[in-house]
BADREN-380247 format. One record per residue (C-alpha): residue in three letters; x, y, z. Coordinates in steps of 0.05 Angstrom, whole numbers, plus 5000, padded with zeros to 4 digits. Example, Ala and Ser with C-alpha at 12.3 -4.5 7.8 and 13.67 -1.06 7.14 Angstrom:
<nodes>
ALA524649105156 SER527349795143 
</nodes>
This chain:
<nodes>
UNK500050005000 UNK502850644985 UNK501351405010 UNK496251474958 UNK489451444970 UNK484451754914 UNK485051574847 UNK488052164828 UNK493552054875 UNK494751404859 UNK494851544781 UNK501052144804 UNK504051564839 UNK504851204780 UNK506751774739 UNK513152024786 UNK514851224780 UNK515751194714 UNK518951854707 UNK524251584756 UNK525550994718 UNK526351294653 UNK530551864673 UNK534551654738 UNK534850934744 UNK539150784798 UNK545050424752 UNK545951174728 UNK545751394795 UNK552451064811 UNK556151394763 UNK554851984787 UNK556651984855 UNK561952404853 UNK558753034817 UNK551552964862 UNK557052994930 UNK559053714898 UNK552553964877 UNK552153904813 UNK545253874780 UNK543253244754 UNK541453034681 UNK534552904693 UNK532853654730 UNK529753954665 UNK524853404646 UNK523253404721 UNK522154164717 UNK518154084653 UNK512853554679 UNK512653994736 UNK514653434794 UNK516753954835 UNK511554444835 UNK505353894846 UNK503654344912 UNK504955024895 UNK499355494878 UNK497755554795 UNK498756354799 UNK506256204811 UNK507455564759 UNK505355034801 UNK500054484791 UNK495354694851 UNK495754114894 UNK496654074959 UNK501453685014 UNK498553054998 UNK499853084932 UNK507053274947 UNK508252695000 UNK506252264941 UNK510952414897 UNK517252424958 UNK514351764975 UNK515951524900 UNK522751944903 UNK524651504956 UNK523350834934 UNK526350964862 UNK531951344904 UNK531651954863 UNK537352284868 UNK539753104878 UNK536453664903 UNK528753394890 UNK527753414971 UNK531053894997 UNK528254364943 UNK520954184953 UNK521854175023 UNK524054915020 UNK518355064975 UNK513454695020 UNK515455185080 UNK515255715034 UNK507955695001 UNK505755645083 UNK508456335095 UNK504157045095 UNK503457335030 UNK508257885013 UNK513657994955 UNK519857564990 UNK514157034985 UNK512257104911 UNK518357174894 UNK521056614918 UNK515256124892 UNK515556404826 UNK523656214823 UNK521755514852 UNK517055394801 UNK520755584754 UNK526355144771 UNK530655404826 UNK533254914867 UNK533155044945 UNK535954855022 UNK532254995081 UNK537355175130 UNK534455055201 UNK536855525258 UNK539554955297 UNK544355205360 UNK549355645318 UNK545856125268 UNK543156825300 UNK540357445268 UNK541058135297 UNK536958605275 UNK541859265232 UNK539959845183 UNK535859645146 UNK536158865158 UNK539758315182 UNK545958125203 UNK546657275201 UNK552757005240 UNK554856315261 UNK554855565231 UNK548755095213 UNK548954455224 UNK548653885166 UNK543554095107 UNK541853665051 UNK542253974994 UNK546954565013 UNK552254574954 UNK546454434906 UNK541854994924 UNK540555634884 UNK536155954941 UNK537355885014 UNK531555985064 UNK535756125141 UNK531856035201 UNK537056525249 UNK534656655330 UNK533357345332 UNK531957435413 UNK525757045429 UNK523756895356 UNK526356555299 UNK526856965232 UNK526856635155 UNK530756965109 UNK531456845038 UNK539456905024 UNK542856834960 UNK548856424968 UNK552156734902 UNK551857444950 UNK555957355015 UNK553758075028 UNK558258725034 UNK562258514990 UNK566758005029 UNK567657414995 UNK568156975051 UNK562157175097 UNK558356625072 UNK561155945056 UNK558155275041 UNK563054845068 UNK562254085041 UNK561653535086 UNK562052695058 UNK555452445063 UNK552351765086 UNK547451835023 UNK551451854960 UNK546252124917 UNK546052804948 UNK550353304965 UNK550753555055 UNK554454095081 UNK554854645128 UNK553055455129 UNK558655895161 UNK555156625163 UNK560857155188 UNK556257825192 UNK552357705127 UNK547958235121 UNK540758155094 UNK535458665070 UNK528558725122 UNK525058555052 UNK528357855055 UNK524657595115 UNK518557165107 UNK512957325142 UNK508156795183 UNK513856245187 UNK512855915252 UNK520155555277 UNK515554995308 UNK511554975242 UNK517854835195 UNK519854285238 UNK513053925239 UNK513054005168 UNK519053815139 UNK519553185194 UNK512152965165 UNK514353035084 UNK521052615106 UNK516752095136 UNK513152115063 UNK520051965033 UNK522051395081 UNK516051065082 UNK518550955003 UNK525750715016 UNK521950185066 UNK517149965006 UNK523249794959 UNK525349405021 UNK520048995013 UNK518948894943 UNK525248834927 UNK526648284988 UNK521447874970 UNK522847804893 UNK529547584914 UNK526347064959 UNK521846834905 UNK528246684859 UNK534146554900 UNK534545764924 UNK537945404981 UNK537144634980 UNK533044694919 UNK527745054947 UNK526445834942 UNK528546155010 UNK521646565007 UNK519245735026 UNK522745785090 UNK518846025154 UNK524446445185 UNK525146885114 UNK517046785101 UNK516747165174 UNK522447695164 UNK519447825102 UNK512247915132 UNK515448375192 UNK519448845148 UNK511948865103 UNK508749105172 UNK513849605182 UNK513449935117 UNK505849885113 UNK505950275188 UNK510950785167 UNK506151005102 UNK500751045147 UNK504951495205 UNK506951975143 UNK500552005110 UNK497052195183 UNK502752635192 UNK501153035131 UNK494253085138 UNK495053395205 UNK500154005178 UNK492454335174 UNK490554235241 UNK492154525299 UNK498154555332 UNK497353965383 UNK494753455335 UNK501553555292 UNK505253515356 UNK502052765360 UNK501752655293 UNK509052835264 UNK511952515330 UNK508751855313 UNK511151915243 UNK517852005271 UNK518151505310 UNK514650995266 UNK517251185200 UNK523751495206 UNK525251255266 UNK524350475244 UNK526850575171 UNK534350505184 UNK533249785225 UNK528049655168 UNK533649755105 UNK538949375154 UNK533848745155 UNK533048805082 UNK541648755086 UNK539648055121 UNK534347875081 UNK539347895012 UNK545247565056 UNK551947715033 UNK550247914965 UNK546548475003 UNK552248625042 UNK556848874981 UNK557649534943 UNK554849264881 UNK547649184918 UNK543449764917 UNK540349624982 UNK545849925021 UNK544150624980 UNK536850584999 UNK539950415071 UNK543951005070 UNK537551425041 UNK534751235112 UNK540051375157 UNK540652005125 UNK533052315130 UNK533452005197 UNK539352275222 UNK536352985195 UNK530552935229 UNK533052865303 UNK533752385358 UNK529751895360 UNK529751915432 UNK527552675438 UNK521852585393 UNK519552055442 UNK519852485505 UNK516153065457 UNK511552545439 UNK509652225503 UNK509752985534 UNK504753175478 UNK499952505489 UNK498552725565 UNK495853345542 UNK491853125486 UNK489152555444 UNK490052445368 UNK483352655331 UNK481452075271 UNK476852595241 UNK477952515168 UNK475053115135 UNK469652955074 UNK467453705057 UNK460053835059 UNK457853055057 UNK454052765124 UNK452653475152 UNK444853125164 UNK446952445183 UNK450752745237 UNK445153195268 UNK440452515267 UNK446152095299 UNK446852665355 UNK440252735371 UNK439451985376 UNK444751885422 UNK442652605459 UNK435852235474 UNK439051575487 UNK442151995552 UNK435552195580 UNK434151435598 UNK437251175663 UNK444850895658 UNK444550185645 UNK445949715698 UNK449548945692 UNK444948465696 UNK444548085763 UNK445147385736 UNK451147595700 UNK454348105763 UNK457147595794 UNK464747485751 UNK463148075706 UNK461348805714 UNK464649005642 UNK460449555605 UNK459049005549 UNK454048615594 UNK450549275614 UNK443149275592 UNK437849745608 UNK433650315574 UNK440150735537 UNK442550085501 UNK434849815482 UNK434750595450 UNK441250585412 UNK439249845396 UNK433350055369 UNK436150745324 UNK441750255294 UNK447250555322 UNK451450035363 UNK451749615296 UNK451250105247 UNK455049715191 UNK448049205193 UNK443349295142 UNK436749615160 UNK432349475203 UNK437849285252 UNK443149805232 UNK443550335184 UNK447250165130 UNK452750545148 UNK458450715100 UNK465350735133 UNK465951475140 UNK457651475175 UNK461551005219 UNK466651475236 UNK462052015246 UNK457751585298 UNK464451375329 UNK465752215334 UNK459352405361 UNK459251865413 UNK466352185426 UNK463852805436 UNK459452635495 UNK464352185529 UNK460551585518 UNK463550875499 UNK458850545454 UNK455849805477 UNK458849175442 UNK456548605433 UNK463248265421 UNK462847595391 UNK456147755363 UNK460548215309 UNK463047605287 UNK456347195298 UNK451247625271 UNK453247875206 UNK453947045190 UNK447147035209 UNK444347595176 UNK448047435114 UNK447446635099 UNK441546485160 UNK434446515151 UNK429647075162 UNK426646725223 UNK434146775251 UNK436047395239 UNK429447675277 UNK429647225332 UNK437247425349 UNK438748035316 UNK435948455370 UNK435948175424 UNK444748105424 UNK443448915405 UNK440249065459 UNK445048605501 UNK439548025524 UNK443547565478 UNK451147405501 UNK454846985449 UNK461546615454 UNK464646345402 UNK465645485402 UNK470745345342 UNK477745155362 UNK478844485393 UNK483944065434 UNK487443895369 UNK484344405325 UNK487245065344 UNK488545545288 UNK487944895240 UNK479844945240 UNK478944495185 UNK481943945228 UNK476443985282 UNK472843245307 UNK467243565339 UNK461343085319 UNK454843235295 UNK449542715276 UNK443042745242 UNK437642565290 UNK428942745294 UNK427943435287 UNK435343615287 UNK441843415307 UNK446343185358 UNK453143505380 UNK459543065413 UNK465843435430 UNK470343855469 UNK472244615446 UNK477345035479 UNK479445755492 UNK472746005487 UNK471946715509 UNK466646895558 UNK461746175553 UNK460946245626 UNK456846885620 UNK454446675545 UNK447646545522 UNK448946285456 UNK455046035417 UNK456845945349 UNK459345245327 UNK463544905285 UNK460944135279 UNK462743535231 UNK456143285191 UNK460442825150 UNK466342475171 UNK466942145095 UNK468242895069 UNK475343195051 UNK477243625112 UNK474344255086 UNK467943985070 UNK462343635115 UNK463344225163 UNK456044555189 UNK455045185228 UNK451045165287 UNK447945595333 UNK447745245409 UNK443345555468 UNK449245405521 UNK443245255572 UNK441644595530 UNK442643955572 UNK449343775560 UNK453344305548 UNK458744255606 UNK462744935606 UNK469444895662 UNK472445555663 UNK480645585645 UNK484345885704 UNK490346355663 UNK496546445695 UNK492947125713 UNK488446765764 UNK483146945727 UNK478446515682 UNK475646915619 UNK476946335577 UNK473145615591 UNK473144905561 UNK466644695542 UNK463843935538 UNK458843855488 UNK455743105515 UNK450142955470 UNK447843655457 UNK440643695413 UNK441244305367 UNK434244385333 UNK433644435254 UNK432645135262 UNK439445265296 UNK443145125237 UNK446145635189 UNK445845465121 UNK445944785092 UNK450144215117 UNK456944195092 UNK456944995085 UNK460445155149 UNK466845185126 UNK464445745073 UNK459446045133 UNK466646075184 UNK470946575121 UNK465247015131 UNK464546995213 UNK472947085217 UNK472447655162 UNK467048015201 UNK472448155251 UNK469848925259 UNK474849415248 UNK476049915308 UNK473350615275 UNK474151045331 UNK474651745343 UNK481051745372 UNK487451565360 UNK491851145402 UNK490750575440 UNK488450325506 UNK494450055513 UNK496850785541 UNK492850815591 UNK497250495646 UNK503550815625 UNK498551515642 UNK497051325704 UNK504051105726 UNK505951785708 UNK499252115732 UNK500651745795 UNK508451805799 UNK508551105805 UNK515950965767 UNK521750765805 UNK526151205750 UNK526851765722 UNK519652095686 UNK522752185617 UNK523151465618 UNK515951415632 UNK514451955594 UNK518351685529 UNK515050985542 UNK507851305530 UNK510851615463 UNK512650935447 UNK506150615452 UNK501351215425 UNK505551275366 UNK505250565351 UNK498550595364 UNK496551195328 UNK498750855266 UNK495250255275 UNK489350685277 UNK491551155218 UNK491450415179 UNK485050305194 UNK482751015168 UNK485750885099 UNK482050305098 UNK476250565115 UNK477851125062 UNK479750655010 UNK472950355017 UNK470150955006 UNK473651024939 UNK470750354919 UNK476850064927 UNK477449284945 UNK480349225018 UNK487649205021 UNK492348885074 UNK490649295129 UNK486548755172 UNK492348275176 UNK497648805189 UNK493749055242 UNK492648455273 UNK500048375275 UNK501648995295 UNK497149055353 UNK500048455387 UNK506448755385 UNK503549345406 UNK500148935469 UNK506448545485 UNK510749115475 UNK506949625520 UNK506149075577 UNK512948975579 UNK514849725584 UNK509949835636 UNK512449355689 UNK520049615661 UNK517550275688 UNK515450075763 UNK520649795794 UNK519749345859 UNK512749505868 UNK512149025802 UNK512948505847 UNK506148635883 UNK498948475857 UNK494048965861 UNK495949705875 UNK494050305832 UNK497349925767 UNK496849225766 UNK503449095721 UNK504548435736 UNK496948305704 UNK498348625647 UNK504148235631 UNK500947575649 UNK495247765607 UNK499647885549 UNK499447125521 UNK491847155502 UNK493647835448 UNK499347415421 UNK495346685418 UNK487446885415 UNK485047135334 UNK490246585312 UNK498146655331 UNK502047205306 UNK505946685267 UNK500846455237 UNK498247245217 UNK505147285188 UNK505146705146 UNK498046875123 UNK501747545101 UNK507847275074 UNK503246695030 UNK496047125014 UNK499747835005 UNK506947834989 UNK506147154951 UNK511746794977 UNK511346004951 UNK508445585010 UNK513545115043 
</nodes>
């Protein structure tokens, strides 16, 4: 999946692709090492210039093509996986900081030369540059740290500390100013990436005109928006990774086999696809928030440097691995798309600072999913608020006592609010009328919002999101009325009875029995690792109808009332010491005619469409809940170190979790276009176990001794014991990355 998410974008995509590998295929690239490290222009500037790459974002009344900043983090995330080489990013980067500034004549004039053609550097103010104010200007002194692009650049926008402020001021490196020739010097410096030129401003009293300045610059502002455009660029060194990786594991053989056969690649593959596919959706959140306000690009850019440039440089080393010692040597290209990395990383700052920024930014404020859709659902959302406004006058709903006594979760609460939503369609809006609504993805998101904005958590029904829609889709009409609103209005509890003893993520291979007898059928077996059948009503199951069938066939889906004699559920103490999980006997269960979905020998074909109705989280916010024990360790002052390291641990998880959720918005988007779903199900899956496993494990890192007691205001040691069922329960995450490595990147099967 790239950045691109209309049509339009995805047809510029293609475009700047093909442009690249006509014009500067990397092969060409290499022999010109030596003149990019000095600056010179490259061959392919002028047909870059004429189809008018570099000006996709700048307004039409100064040459450019009128896009926007999507548009232009499309065609950097294509730069970077054909590893397009000279001043392309540093000059649009410039130009991108530029167009954002007040309008006035240093502005126009500068847009008009970088339309034109003009290449630029963006010289950040760093710790050395300063600007005191003289007659009639400016007087720049000091030295910049490493700028791309510096030797190469016919413009140079310097961001100098003037006092409490930063200035911009356009400077013309051919003028070192009062006539001394050595007031300004680019000095050259060898750079990691060999396809552009670094180096380093030395100002020595270069003086500047007042009419230089740009106006409406922000120093805060730059930096959001350069860091979000090089998280555009990454995001397509990562994406050669991975194509690139697995054609060579399709090819290249090892005891006659193709290595892409082999688990350990098949996994390393699927990892470094997961990465890349997380980084593109970082950037493209981070762009979209360079309109929004000031806190949501804090959250926003810091996830996308953390998640894109922060992971790219590992990512390109494990593509090193994935080639094996061929990778290793100069002749590979890999090590120049690793160098791209280190180098927009490296540029972009620490890593580790971003995190602190990050976290520090997260306890102040959430990350906002709205995804802006001008003047479409303006209605839809008035009628969803005043459904759920009126939903509020009822009384709160209570847990039911027969269920109170091992759960008082919000998803068993029942009561007048719930029946009301129930009834309106909006806790399962995604059902077709009259139990939902209908509801496109981006009604979904607007439900999701306006629930937000009233602090109120939506009811679930859980395992009747995977339940129902198999019902409503492949039962009978009788079904879907009987149990359709009931589970919405939370009288119905279901649990879901498919794997088995020897059956775990291999359903095919379950021995459950079911036998034709008077008026319906009889069920023998044992299922395991059932969620919640102690509180269930109901549960979907997976029985055999025919034991002569190949393993896929003579498979029926039932629906069992787990009150039926017979049904013998023994809850599964975890190494928690809790039991949310049960075994459950099925000794001679009868299942009437009417309980079963479809015809026999369809429940194989019935289960692809319960394990695809996995609902994907559209929710308001970004993030994930996974963040909320990290707050209140540091709400609480609960570590036994230092707070940054608390405080850096929450930037971890939220930006990790941020784009998980910014995946699940270009989904929801793509959708939208009438696109056919892309990968974004399984890489989520993947990624939020991680994400689990990973934040559990920083959270008891951040306590200290007090980890070594239950209970308390943060129950660490829970969390981590709990960790086991994210990993295992959905199917194993090995088994989500072979189902990426085999259904999306196409590696052969073993």
């Amino acid at each position: 999946m790239s950045i691109a998410v209309t049509e339009e974008q995805q047809e510029l995509s293609s475009a700047v692709r093909g442009f690249v590998a006509r014009y500067a295929p990397v092969s060409g690239t290499r022999e010109a090492f030596d003149a990019l490290a000095v600056g010179e222009r490259p061959a392919h500037w002028p047909a870059l210039v004429a189809q008018g790459l570099h000006a996709v974002h700048l307004p039409e009344e100064h040459g450019g093509q009128g896009g926007g900043l999507a548009e232009l983090a499309v065609v950097l995330e294509e730069a970077g996986r054909g590893l397009l080489p000279g001043p392309f990013g540093p000059t649009v980067l410039t130009s991108a900081v530029v167009s954002r500034a007040s309008a006035g004549a240093t502005r126009t004039a500068l847009l008009d030369a970088l339309a034109a053609g003009a290449t630029a550097a963006l010289v950040p103010p760093g710790d050395g540059l300063t600007a005191v104010a003289s007659d009639g200007g400016w007087t720049l002194t000091g030295r910049s740290g490493p700028v791309l692009g510096l030797l190469a650049a016919d413009v140079l926008v310097v961001g100098a500390v003037a006092g409490d402020r930063t200035v911009w001021l356009r400077v013309d490196p051919s003028d070192s100013g009062g006539g001394a020739a050595d007031r300004l010097r680019r000095v050259a410096e060898e750079g990691v990436d060999l396809t552009r030129d670094i180096g380093r401003l030395d100002l020595d009293g270069v003086a500047v005109p007042a009419d230089a300045e740009l106006d409406g610059v922000d120093a805060d502002a730059v930096r959001y928006l350069i860091t979000a455009l090089r998280a555009a660029e990454v995001a397509g060194v990562m994406a050669w990774c991975v194509r690139s990786t697995v054609e060579y594991a399709m090819v290249r053989e090892q005891f006659g086999r193709p290595i892409g056969s082999f688990q350990a690649v098949k996994h390393k593959a699927a990892r470094l696809f997961v990465a890349a596919e997380l980084a593109a959706a970082a950037a493209w959140d981070a762009v979209r928030s360079l309109d929004a306000d000031v806190d949501q690009q804090r959250l926003a850019v810091g996830g996308a440097a953390v998640v894109a440039l922060g992971r790219a440089v590992d990512a390109a080393c494990e593509a090193v691995t994935l080639f094996g010692g061929i990778g290793y040597t100069w002749e590979h290209d890999v090590h120049l798309y690793w160098r791209r990395a280190m180098s927009l990383a490296a540029v972009s700052g620490p890593t580790g600072s971003w995190l602190v920024q990050l976290g520090e930014a997260a306890l102040d404020s959430r990350r906002s999913s709205s995804v802006v859709v001008a003047g479409v659902e303006t209605e839809f959302r008035a009628r969803v608020g005043a459904i759920i406004d009126a939903a509020l006058t009822h009384p709160e709903d209570t847990v039911p006592e027969a269920r109170r006594h091992s759960a008082d979760s919000p998803v068993y609460r029942t009561g007048p609010r719930r029946t009301h939503l129930a009834d309106a369609g909006l806790i399962a809006p995604h059902w077709p009328a009259p139990w939902g609504l209908d509801a496109t993805p981006v009604q979904q998101l607007v439900i999701a919002e306006e629930f937000a904005r009233r602090g109120i958590t939506p009811p679930s029904i859980v395992i009747g999101d995977w339940a129902m829609p198999t019902i409503l889709a492949h039962g009978t009409p009788e079904q879907a009325e009987r149990f359709a609103r009931p589970t919405l209005r939370g009288e119905i509890v279901w649990c879901q009875l498919f794997s088995e003893p020897g059956a775990g993520s291999d359903l095919a291979g379950l021995s459950t029995k079911a036998v034709k007898v008077d008026g319906g059928w009889r069920l023998d077996g044992q299922k395991v690792w059932n969620s919640g059948a102690h509180q269930a009503d109901w549960g979907i199951c997976l029985a055999r109808t025919d034991p002569d069938a190949p393993k896929h066939k003579g498979i029926s889906y039932f629906l069992v009332d787990m009150s039926s004699p017979g049904v013998d559920v023994r809850p599964l103490r975890q190494a928690t010491g809790a039991a949310e999980f049960n075994e459950v006997f099925l000794n001679g269960v009868f299942v009437p005619d009417d309980c079963l979905v479809g015809a026999p020998g369809e429940g194989w074909r019935l289960t692809i469409t319960t394990l695809g109705n996995e609902r994907t989280a559209i929710s308001a916010t970004m993030g994930s809940v996974d963040e909320d024990p990290i707050r209140d360790v540091i709400a609480k002052n609960l570590y036994g170190g230092a707070r940054s390291d608390a405080v850096r641990a929450l930037g971890q998880v939220h930006a990790y979790g941020s784009a998980v959720a910014a995946l699940n918005i270009r989904e929801t988007l793509r959708r939208l276009a009438g696109q056919q779903p892309g990968a974004g199900a399984s890489v989520a899956k993947v990624a939020s176990a991680q994400l689990h496993r990973d934040a559990a494990e920083l959270t008891f890192a951040l306590i200290g001794p007090e980890a070594a007691v239950r209970g308390g205001a943060v129950d660490v040691a829970r969390r981590e014991l709990g960790t086991p069922a994210q990993l295992i329960g959905g199917g194993t995450v090995e088994i989500q990355l072979n189902v990426i490595a085999e259904r999306v990147l196409r590696l052969p099967r073993g």
